[in-house]
N, CA, C and O atoms as a CHARMM CRD file, in Angstrom:
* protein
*
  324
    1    1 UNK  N    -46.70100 -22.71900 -38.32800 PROA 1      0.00000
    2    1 UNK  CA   -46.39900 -22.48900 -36.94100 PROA 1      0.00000
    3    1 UNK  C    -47.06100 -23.54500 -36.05000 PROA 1      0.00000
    4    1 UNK  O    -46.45300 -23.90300 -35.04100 PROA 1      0.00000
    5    2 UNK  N    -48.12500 -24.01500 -36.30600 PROA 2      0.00000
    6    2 UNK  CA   -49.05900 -24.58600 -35.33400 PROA 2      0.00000
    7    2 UNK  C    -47.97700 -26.40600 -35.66200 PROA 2      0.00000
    8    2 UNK  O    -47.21800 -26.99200 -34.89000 PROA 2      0.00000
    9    3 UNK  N    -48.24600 -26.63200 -36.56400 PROA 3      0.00000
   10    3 UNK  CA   -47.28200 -28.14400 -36.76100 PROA 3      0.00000
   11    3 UNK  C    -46.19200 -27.63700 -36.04500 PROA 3      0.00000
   12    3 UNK  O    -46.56600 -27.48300 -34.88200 PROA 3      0.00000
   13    4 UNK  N    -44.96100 -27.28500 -36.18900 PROA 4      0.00000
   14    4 UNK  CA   -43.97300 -26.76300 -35.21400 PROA 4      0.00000
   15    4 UNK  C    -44.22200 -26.78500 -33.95500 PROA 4      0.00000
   16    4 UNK  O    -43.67600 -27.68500 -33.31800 PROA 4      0.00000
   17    5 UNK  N    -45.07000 -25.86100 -33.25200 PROA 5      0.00000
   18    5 UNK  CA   -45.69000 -26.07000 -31.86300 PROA 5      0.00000
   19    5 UNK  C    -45.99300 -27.47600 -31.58000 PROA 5      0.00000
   20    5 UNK  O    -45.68400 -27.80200 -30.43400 PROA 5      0.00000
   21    6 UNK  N    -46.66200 -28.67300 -32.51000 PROA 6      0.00000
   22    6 UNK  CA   -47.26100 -29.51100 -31.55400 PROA 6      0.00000
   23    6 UNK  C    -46.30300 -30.86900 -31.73100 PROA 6      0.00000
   24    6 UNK  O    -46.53300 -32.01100 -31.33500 PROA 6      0.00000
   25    7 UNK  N    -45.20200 -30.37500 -32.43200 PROA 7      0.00000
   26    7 UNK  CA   -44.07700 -31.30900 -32.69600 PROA 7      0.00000
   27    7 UNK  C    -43.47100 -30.90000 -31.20800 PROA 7      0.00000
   28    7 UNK  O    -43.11300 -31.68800 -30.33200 PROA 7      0.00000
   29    8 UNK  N    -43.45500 -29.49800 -31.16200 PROA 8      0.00000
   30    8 UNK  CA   -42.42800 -29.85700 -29.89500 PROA 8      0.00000
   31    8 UNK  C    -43.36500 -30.46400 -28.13900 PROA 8      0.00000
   32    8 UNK  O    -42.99000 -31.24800 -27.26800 PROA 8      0.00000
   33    9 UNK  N    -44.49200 -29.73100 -28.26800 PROA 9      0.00000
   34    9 UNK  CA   -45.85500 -30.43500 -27.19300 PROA 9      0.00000
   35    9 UNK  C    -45.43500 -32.09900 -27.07700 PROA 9      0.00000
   36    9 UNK  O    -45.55900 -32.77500 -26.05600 PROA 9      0.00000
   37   10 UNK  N    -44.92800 -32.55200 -28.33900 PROA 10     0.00000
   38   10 UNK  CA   -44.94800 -33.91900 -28.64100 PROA 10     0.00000
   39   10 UNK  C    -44.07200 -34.81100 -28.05400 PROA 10     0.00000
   40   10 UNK  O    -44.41400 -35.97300 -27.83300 PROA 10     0.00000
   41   11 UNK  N    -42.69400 -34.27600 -27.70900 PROA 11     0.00000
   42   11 UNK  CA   -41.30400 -34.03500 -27.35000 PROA 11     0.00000
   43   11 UNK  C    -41.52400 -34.23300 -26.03700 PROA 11     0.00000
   44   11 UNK  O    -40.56500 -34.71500 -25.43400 PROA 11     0.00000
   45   12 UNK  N    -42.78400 -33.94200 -25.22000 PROA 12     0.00000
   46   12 UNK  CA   -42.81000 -34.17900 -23.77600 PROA 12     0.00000
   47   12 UNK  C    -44.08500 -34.91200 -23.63100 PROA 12     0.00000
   48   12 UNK  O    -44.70500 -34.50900 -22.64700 PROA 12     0.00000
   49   13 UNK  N    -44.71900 -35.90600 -24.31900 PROA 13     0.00000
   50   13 UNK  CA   -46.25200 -36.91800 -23.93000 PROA 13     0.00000
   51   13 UNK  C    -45.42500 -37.81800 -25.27700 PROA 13     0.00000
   52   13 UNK  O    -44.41100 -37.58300 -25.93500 PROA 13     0.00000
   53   14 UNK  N    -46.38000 -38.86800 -25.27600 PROA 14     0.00000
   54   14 UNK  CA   -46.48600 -40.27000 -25.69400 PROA 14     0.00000
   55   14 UNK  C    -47.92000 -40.03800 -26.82900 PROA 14     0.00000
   56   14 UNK  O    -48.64900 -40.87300 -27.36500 PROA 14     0.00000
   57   15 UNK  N    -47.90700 -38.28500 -26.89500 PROA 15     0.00000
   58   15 UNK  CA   -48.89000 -38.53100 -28.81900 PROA 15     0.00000
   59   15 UNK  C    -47.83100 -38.05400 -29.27400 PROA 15     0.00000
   60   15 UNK  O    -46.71600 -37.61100 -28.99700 PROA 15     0.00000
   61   16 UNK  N    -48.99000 -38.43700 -30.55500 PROA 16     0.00000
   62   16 UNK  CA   -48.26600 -38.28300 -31.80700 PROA 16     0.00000
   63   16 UNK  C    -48.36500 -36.44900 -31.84000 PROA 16     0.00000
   64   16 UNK  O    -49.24400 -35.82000 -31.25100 PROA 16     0.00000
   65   17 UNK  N    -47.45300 -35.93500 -32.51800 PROA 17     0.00000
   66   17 UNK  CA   -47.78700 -34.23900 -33.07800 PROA 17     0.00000
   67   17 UNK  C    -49.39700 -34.32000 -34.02700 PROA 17     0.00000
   68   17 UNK  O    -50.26600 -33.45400 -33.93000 PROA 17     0.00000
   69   18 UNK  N    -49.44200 -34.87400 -34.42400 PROA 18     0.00000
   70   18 UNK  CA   -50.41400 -34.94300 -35.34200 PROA 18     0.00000
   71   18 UNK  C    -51.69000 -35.50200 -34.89300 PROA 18     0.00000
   72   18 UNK  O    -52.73700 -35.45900 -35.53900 PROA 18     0.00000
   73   19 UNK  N    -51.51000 -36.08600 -33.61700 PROA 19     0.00000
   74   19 UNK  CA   -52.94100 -36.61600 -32.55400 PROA 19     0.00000
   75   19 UNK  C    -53.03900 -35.31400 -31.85800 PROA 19     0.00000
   76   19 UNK  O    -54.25800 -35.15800 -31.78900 PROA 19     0.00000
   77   20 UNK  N    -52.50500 -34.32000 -31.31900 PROA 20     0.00000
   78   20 UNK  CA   -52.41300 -33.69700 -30.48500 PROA 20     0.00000
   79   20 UNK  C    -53.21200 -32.18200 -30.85200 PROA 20     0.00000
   80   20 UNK  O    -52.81600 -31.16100 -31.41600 PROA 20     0.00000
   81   21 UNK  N    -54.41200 -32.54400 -30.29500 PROA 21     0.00000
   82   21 UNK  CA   -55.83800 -31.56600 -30.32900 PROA 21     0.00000
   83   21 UNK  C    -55.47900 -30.07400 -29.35300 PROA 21     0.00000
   84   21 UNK  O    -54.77200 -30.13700 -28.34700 PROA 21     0.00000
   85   22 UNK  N    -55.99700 -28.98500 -29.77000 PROA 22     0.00000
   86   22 UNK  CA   -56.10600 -27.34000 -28.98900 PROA 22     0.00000
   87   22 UNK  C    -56.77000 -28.05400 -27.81200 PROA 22     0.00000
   88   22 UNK  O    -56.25500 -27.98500 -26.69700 PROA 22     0.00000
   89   23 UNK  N    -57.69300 -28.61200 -27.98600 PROA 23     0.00000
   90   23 UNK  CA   -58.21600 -28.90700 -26.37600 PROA 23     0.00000
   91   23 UNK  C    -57.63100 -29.54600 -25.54300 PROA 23     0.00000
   92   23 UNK  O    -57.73600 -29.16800 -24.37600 PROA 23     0.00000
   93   24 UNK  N    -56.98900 -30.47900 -25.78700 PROA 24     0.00000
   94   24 UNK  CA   -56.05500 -31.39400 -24.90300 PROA 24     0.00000
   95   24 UNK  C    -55.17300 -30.86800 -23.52900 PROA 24     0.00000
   96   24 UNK  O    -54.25100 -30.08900 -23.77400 PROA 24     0.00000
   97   25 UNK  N    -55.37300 -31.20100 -22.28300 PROA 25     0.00000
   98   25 UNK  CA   -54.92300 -30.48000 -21.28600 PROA 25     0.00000
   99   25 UNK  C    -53.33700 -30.82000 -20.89700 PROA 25     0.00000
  100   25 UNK  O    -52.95100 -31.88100 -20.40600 PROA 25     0.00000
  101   26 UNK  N    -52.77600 -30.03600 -21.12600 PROA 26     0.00000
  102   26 UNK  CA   -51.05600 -30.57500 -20.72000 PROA 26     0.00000
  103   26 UNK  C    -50.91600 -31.33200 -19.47500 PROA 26     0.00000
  104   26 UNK  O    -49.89600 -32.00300 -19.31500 PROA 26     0.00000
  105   27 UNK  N    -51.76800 -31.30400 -18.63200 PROA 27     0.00000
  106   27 UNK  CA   -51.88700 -32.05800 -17.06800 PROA 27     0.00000
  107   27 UNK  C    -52.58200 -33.49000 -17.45300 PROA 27     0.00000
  108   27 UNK  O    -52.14000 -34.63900 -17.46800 PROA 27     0.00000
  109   28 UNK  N    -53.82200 -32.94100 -17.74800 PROA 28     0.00000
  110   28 UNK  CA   -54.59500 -34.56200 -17.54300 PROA 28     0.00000
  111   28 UNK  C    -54.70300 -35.40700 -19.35700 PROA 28     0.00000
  112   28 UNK  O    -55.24500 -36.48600 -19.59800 PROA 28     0.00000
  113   29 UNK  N    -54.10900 -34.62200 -20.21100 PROA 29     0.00000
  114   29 UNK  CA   -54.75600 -35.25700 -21.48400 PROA 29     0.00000
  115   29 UNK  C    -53.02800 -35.68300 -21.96100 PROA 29     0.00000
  116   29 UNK  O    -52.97100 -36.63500 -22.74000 PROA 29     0.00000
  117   30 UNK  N    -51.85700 -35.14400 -21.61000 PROA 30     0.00000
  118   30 UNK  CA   -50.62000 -34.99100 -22.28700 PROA 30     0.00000
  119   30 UNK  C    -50.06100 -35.47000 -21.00500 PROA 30     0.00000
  120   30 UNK  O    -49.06800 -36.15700 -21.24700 PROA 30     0.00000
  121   31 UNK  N    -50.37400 -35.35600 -19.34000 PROA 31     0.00000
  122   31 UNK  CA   -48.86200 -36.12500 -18.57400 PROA 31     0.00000
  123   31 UNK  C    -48.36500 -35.27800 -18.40900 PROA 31     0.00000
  124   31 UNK  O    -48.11700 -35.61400 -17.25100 PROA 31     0.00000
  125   32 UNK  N    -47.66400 -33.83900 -18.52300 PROA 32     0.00000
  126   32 UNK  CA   -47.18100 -32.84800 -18.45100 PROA 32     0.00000
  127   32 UNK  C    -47.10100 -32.32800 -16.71600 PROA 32     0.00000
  128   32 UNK  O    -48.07200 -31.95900 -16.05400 PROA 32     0.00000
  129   33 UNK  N    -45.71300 -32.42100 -16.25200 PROA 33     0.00000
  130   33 UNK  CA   -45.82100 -31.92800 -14.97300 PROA 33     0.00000
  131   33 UNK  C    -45.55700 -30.56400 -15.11000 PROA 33     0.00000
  132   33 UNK  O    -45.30500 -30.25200 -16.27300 PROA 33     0.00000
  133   34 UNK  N    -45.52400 -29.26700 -13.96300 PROA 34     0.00000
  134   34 UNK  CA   -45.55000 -28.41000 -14.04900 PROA 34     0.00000
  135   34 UNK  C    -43.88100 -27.91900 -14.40800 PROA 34     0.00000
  136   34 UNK  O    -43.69100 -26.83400 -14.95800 PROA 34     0.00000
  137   35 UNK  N    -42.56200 -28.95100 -13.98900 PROA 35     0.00000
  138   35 UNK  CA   -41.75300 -28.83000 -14.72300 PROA 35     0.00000
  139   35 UNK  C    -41.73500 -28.84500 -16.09900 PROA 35     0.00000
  140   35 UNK  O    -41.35400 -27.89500 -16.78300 PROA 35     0.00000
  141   36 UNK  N    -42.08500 -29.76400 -16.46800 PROA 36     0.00000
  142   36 UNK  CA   -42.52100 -30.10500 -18.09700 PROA 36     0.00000
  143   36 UNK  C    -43.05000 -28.99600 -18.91600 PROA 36     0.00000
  144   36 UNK  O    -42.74800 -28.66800 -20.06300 PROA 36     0.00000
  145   37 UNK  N    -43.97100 -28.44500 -18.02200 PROA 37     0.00000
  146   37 UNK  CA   -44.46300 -27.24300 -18.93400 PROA 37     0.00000
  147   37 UNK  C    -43.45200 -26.25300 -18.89300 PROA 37     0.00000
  148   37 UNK  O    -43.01100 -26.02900 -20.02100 PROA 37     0.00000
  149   38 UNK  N    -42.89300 -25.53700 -17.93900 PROA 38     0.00000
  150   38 UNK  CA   -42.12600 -24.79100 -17.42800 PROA 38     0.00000
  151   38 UNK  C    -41.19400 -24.97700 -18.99600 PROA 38     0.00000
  152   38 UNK  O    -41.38000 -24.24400 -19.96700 PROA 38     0.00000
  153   39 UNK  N    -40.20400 -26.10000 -18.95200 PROA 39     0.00000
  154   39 UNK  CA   -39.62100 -26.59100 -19.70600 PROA 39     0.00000
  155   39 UNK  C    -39.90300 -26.40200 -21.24600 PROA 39     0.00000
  156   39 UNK  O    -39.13300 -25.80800 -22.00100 PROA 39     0.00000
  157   40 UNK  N    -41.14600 -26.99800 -21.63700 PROA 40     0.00000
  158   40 UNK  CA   -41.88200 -26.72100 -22.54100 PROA 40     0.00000
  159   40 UNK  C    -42.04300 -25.21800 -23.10000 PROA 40     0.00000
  160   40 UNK  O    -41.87300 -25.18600 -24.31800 PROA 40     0.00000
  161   41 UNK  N    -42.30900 -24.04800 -22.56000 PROA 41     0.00000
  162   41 UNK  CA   -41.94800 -22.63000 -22.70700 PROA 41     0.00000
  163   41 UNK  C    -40.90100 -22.11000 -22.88000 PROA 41     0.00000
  164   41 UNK  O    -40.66700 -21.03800 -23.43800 PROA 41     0.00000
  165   42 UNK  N    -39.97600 -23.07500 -22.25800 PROA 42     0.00000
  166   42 UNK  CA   -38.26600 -22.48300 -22.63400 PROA 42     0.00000
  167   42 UNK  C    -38.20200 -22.99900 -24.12800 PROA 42     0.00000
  168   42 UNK  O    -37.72200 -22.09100 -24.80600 PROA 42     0.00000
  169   43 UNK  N    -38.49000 -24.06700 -24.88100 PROA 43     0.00000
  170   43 UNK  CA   -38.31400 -24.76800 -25.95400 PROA 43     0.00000
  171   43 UNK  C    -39.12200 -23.84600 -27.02600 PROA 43     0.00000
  172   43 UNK  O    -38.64800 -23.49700 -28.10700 PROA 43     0.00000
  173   44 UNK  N    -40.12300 -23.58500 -26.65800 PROA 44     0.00000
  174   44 UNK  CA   -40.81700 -22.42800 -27.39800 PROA 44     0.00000
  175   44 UNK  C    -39.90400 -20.84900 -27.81000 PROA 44     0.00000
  176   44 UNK  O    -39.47000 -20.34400 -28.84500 PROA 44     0.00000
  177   45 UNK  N    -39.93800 -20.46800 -26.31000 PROA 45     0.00000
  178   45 UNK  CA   -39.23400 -19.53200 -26.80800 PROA 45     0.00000
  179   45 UNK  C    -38.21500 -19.28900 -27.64300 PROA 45     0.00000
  180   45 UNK  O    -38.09800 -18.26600 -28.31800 PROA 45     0.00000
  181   46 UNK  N    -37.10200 -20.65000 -27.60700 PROA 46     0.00000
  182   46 UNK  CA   -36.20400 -20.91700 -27.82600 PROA 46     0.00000
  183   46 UNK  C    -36.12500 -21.04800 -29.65000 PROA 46     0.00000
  184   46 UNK  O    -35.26200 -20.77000 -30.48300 PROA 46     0.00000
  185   47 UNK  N    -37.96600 -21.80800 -29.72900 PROA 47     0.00000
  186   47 UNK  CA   -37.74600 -22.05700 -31.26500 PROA 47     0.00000
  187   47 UNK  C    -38.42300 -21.28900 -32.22400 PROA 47     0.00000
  188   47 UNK  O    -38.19200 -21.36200 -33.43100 PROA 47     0.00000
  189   48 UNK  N    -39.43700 -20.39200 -31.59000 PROA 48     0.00000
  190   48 UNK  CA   -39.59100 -19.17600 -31.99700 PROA 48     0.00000
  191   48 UNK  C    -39.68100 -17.41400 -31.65300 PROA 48     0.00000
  192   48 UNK  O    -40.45000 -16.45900 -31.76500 PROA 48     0.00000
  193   49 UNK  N    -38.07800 -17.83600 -31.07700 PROA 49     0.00000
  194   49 UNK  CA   -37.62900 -16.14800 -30.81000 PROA 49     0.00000
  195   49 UNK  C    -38.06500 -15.28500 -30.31100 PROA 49     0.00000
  196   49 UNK  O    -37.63000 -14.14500 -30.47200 PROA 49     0.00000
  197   50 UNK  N    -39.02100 -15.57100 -29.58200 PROA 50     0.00000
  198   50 UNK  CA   -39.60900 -14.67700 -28.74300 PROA 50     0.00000
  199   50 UNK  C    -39.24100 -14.71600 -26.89400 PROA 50     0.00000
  200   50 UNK  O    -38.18100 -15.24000 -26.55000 PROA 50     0.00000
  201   51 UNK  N    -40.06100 -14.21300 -25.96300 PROA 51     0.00000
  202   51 UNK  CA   -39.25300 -14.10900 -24.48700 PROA 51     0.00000
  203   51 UNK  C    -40.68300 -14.30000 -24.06100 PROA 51     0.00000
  204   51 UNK  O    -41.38700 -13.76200 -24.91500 PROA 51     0.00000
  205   52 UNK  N    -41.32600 -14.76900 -23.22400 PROA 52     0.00000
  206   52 UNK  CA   -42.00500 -14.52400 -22.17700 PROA 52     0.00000
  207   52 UNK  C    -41.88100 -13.89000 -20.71600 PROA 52     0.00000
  208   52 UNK  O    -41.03400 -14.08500 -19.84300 PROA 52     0.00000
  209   53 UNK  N    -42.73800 -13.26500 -20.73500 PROA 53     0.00000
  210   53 UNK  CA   -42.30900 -12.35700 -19.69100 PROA 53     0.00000
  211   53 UNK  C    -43.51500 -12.58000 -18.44200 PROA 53     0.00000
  212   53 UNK  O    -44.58100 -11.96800 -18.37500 PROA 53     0.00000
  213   54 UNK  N    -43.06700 -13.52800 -17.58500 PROA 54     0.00000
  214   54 UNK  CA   -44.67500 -13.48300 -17.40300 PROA 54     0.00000
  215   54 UNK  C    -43.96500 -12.96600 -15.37400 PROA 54     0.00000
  216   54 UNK  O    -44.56000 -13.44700 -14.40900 PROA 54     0.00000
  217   55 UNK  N    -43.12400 -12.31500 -15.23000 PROA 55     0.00000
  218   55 UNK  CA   -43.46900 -11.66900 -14.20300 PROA 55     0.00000
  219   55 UNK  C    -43.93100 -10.50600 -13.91900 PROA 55     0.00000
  220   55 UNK  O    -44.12400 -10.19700 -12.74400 PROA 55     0.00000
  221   56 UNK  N    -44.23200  -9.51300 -15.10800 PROA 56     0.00000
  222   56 UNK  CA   -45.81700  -8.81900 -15.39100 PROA 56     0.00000
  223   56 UNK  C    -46.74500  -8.92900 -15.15200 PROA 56     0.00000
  224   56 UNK  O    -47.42900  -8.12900 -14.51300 PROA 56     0.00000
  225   57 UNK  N    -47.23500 -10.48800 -15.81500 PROA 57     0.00000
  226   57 UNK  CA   -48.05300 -11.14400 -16.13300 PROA 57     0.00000
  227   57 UNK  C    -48.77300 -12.64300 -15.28200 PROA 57     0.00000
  228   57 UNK  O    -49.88100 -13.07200 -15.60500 PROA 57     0.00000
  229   58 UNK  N    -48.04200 -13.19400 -14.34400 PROA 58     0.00000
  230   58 UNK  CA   -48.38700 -14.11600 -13.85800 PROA 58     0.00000
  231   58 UNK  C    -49.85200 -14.74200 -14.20100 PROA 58     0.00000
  232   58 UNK  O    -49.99900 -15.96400 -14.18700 PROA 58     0.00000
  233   59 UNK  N    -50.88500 -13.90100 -14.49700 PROA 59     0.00000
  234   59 UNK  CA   -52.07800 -14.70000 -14.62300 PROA 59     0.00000
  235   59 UNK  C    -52.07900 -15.42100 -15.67200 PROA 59     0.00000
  236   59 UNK  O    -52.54000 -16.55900 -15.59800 PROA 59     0.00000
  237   60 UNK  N    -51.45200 -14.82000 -17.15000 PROA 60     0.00000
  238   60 UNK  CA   -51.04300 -15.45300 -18.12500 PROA 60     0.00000
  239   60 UNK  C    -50.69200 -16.95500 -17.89100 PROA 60     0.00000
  240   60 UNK  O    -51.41600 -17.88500 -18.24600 PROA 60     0.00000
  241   61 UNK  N    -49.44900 -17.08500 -17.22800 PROA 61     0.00000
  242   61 UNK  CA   -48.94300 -18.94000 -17.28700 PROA 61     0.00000
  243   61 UNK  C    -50.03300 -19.55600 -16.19000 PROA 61     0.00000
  244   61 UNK  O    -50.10800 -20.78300 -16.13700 PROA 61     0.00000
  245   62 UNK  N    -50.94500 -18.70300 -15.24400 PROA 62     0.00000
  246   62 UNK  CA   -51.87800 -19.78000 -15.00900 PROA 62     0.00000
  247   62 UNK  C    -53.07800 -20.15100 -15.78200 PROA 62     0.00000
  248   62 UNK  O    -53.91500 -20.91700 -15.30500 PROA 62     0.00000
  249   63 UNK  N    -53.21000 -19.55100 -17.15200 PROA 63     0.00000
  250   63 UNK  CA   -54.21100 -19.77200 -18.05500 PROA 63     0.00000
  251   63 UNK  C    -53.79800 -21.00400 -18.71800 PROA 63     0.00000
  252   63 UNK  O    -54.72500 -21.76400 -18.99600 PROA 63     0.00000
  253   64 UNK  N    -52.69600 -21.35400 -19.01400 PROA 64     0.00000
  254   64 UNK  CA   -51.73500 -21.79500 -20.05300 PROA 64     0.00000
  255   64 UNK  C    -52.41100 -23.01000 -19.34000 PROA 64     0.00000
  256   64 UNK  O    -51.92900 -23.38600 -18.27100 PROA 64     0.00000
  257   65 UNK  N    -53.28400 -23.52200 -19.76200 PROA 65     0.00000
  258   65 UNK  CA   -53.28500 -24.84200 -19.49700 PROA 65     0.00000
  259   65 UNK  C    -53.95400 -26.66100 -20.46200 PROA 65     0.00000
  260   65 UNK  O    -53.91900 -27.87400 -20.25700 PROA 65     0.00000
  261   66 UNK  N    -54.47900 -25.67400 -21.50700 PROA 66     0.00000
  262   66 UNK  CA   -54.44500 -26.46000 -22.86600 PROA 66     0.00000
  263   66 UNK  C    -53.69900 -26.29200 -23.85400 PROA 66     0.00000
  264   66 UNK  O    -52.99500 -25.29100 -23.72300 PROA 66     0.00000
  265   67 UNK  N    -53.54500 -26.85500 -24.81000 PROA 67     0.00000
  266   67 UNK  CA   -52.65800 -26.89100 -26.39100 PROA 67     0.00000
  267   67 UNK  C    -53.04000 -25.65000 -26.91800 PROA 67     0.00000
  268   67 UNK  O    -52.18800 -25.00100 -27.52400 PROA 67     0.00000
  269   68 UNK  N    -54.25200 -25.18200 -26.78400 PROA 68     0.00000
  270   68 UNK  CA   -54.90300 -23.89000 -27.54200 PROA 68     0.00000
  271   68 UNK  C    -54.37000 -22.89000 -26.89400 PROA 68     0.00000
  272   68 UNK  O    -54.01400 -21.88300 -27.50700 PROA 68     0.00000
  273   69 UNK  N    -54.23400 -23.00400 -25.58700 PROA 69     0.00000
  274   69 UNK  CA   -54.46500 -21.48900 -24.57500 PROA 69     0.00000
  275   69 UNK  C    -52.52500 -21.11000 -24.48100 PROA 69     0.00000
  276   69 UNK  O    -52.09100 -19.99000 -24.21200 PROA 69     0.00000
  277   70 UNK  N    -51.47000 -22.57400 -24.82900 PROA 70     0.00000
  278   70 UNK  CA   -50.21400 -21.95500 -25.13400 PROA 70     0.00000
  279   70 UNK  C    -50.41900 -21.64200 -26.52300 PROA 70     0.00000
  280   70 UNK  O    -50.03400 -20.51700 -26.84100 PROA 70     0.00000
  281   71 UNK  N    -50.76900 -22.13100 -27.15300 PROA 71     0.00000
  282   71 UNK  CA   -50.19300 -21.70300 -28.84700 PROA 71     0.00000
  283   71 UNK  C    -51.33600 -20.09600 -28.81100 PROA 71     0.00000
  284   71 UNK  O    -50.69000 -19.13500 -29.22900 PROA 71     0.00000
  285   72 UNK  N    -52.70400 -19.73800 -28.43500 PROA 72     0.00000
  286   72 UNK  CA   -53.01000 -18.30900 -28.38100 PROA 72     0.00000
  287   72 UNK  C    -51.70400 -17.71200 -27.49800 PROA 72     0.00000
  288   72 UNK  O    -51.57700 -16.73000 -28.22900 PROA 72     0.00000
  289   73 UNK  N    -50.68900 -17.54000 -26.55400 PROA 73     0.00000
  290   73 UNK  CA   -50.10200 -17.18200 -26.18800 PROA 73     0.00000
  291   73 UNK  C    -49.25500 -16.59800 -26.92700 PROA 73     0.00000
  292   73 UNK  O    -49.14300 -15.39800 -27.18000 PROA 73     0.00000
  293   74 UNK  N    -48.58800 -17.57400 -27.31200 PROA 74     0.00000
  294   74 UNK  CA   -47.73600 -17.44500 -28.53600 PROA 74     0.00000
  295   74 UNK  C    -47.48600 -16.96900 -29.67500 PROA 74     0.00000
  296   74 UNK  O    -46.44900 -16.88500 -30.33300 PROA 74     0.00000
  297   75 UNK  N    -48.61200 -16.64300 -29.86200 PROA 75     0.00000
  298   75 UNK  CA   -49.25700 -16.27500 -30.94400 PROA 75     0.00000
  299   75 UNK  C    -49.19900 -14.31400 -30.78500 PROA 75     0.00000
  300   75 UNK  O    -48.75300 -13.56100 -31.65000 PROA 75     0.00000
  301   76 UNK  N    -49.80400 -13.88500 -29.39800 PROA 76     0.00000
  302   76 UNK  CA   -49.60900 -13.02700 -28.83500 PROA 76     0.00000
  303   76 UNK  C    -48.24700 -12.28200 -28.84500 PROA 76     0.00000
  304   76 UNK  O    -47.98000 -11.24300 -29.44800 PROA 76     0.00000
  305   77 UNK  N    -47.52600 -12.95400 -28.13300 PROA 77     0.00000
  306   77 UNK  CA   -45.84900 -13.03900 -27.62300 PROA 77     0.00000
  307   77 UNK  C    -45.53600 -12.40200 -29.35100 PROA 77     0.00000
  308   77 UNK  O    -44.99500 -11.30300 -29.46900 PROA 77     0.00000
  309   78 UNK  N    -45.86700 -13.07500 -30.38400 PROA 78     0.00000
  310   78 UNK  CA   -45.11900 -13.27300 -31.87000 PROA 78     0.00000
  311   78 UNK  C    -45.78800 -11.73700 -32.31300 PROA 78     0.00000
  312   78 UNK  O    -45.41900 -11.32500 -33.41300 PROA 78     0.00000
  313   79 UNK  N    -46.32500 -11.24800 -31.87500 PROA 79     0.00000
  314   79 UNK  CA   -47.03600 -10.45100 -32.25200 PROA 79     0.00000
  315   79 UNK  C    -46.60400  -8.84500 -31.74000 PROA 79     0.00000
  316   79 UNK  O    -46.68600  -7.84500 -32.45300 PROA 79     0.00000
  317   80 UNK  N    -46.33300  -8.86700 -30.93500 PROA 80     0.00000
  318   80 UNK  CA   -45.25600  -8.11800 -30.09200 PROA 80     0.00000
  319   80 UNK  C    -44.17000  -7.64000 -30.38600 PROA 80     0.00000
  320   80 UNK  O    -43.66400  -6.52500 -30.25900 PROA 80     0.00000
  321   81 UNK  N    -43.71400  -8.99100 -30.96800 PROA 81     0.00000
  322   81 UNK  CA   -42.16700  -8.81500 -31.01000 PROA 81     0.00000
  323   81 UNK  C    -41.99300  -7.95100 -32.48200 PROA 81     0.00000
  324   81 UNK  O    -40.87500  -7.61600 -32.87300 PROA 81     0.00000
């Protein structure tokens, strides 16, 4: 799961999937605008079947702001379902 995830992280910055560290910030370490991320969550959901729901949740996507803190998300979300 985690290779999958950072193949697609990869799909929107200039690393490699395989450079691309849990700590790394989608803003300042990846280039990632807040479209991008936005974007980035649809591709997720998209590639592992799950929904985010974050108008419940709003505090959730303002956590989302390293490689670690989407893939714990996700992880969550998968867990659920």
């Amino acid at each position: 799961m985690e290779e999958k995830f950072k193949e697609i992280v990869a799909r929107y910055c200039s690393v490699k999937a395989e450079d691309i560290k849990d700590d790394m910030s989608f803003r300042d370490d990846l280039g990632l605008s807040s479209l991008d991320l936005m974007t980035f969550l649809g591709d997720l959901e998209d590639e592992f079947d799950v929904e985010f729901d974050f108008g419940e949740d709003e505090q959730k996507l303002s956590r989302i702001s390293t490689v670690g803190s989407a893939m714990e998300m996700l992880k969550e979300y998968m867990e659920k379902e």
